[in-house]
ZAMARGU-4260 file (C-alpha; in steps of 0.2 Angstrom, whole numbers, plus 5000, padded with zeros to 4 digits):
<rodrens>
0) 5218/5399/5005 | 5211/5413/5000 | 5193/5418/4993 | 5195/5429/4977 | 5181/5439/4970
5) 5179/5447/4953 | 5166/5462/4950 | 5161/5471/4935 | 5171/5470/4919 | 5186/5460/4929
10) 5171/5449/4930 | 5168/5448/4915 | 5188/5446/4910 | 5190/5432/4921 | 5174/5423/4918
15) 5169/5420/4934 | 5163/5429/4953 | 5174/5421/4963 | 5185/5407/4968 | 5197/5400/4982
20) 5215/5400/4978 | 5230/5393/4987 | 5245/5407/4986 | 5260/5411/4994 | 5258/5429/4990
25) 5263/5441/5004 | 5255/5457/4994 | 5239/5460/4984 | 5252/5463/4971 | 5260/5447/4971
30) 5244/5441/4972 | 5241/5448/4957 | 5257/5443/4946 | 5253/5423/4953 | 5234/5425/4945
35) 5242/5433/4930 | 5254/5421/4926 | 5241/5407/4925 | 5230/5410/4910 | 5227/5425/4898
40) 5212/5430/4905 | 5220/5433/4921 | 5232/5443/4913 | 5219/5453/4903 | 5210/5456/4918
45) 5224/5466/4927 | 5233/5473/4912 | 5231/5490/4921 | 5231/5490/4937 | 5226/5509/4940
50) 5211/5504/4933 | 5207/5494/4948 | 5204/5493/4966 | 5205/5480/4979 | 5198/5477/4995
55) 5202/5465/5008 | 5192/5459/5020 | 5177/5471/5012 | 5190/5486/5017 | 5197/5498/5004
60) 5216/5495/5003 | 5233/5494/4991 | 5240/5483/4979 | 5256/5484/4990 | 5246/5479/5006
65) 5249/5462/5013 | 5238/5446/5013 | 5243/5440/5031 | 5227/5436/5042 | 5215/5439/5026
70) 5203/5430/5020 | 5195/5438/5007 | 5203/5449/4993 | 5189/5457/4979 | 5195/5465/4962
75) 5182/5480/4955 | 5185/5494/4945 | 5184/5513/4950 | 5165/5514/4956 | 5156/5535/4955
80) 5141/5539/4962 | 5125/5550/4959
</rodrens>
């Protein structure tokens, strides 16, 4: 099991912050396609991947990472500072 979060217009996309989800994904990225094919919204959320980032365990990381050992994988889009 796996805690999900969603920030920002992925939020938005999804509908809600978070959730737990049972997956036998060994990469974000196959994470990814499993959340995708289980509703629209999930496949609006991550149309385009480059417009995302992903961090696992509240670490940066790649949609080609693998999920082994996490616990928590967040979704958010590009952040800029000022």
């Amino acid at each position: 099991m796996l805690d999900v979060m969603y920030f920002a217009w992925v939020r938005e996309r999804i509908g809600e912050p978070r959730e737990t989800v049972a997956t036998e994904a060994a990469t974000v990225a196959e994470l990814v396609e499993e959340l995708k094919a289980r509703e629209p919204r999930y496949e609006a959320a991550f149309a385009d991947l480059s417009a995302l980032r992903v961090a696992l365990d509240q670490e940066l990381s790649d949609f080609d990472a693998p999920l082994a050992g996490v616990r928590e994988v967040a979704f958010f889009p590009p952040m800029t500072g000022g």
